[in-house]
N, C-alpha and C positions, 0 to 999 in steps of 0.2 A: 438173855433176851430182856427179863425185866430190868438190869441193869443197862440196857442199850436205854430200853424206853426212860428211865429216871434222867439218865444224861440229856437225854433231847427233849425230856420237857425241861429240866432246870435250862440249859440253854435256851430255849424258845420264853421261858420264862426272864430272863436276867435279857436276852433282848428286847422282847415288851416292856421291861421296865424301864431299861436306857433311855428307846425310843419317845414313852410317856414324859421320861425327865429333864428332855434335852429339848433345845429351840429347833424348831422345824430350820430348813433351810430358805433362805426369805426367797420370794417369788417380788418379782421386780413389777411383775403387774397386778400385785395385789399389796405392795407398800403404801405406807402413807407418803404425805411427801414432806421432803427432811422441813427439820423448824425453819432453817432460814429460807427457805423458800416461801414465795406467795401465797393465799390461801384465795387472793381475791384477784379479777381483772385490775390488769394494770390502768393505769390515768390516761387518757390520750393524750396525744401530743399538743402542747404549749406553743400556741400561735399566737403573738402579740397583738393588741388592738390596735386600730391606728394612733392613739394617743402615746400610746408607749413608742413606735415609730417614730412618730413626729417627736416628741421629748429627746430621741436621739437625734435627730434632724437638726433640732436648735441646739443641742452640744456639737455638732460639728461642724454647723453654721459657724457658734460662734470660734472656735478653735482654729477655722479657717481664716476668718478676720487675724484672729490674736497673731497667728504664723504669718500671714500675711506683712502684717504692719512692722512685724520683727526681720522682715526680709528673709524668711528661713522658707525657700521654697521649696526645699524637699518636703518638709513637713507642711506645707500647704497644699501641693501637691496632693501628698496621701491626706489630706482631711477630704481632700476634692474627691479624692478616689470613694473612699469612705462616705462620703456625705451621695455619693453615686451609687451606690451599695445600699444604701439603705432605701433611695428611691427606689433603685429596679424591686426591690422586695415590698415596697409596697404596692408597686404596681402589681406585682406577681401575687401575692398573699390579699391585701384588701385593695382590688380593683373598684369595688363600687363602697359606697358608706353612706347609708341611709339615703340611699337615691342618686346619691352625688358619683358621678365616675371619676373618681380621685386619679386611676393609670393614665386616662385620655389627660383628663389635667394638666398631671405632671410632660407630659409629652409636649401638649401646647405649650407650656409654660416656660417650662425650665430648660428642653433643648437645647436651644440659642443662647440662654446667658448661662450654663453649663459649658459649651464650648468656646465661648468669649472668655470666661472664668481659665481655662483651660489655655485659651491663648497667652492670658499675661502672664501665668504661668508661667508658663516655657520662656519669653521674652524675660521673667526680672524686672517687669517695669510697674512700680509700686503706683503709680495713675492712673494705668488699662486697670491695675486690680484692682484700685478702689472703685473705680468706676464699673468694672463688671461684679463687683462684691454688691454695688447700691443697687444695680440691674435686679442681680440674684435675687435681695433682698425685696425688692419692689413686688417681680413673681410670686415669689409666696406669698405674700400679703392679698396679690391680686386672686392666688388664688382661696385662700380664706376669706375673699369678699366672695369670691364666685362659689363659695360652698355655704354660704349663709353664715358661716363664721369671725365675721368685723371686728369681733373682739379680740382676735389672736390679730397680734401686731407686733410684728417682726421689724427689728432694729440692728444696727451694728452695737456689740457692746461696745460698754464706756470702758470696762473694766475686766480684768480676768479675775471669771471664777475659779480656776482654777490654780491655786498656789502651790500645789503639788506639780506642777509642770514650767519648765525653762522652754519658753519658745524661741528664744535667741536661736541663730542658728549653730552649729557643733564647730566648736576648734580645732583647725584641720593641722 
C-alpha cells in the first residue's frame, strides 16, 4: 500500500511538473493578434476632390481632341466614354462645391454637346467633331464662369502631352 501511495504521488508529481513546463494550449479568444495584423482603425475611404476629377477631365478632354484629329475614332470614342465616366462620378461623389451644384451643371451643360460629341462619332466626320469638340470645350468654360472660376480656361490643345501614346489609329 505505501508503495501504491509513492507511485501515485511520483505520478501526480511528474504530471504537475509537465503541466508547469509546457505552453498552455492557445485560446483563440484570449490571443493577441498576429504582428502582421492591424493594431489601429483602418483609413476610410479615398474619395477624390473635385480638383483631382477635373485634372482627369482635362486629360481626357485633351486625348479626345488628340484621337480626334488623328481620325482614330475608336479611341475617341472611348475617351468620350471615359471623359463620361468621370462626369457621372462627379456628379455622383461631389454634387455640390462650395455652394455650387456642380451635378445640376454638368447636366445643363454638357448633355447636348456630349451627344453632338457622340454623333460625329459614329459619323467619322472630322467637322461635326471639331465643331462639337469647340461646343464641349465652350460648356466647360461656361461652366467655370458659372461657378465663379474664369480663371480655369479650357482650350483645344496645340500639342500632345502625351509622348507615351500613338494616337494614329491601329493597322488593320
Amino acid at each position: 500500500m505505501k508503495r501504491l501511495r509513492i507511485v501515485l504521488i511520483l505520478g501526480l508529481v511528474t504530471a504537475v511538473s509537465c503541466a508547469a513546463t509546457s505552453q498552455p494550449l492557445p485560446n483563440p479568444a484570449q490571443q493577441p493578434p498576429p504582428l502582421s495584423a492591424p493594431t489601429q482603425e483602418l483609413p476610410k475611404s479615398y474619395i477624390p476632390g473635385l480638383g483631382e476629377f477635373m485634372g482627369r477631365i482635362q486629360t481626357d478632354h485633351a486625348k479626345l481632341w488628340l484621337a480626334g484629329q488623328a481620325r482614330n475614332w475608336e479611341l475617341a470614342g472611348y475617351q468620350l466614354s471615359e471623359l463620361k465616366e468621370v462626369f457621372s462620378d462627379v456628379q455622383d461623389l461631389v454634387p455640390r462645391y462650395q455652394n455650387v451644384p456642380v451635378g445640376d451643371m454638368i447636366d445643363a451643360l454638357m448633355t447636348g454637346t456630349i451627344a453632338d460629341m457622340e454623333g460625329a462619332i459614329a459619323t467619322r466626320d472630322f467637322s461635326k467633331f471639331s465643331t462639337s469638340f469647340d461646343e464641349l470645350t465652350a460648356a466647360c468654360n461656361s461652366c467655370h464662369q458659372a461657378a465663379n472660376r474664369p480663371y480655369i480656361a479650357i482650350r483645344r490643345p496645340t500639342r500632345s502631352n502625351f509622348s507615351n501614346q500613338d494616337f494614329l489609329p491601329a493597322k488593320k
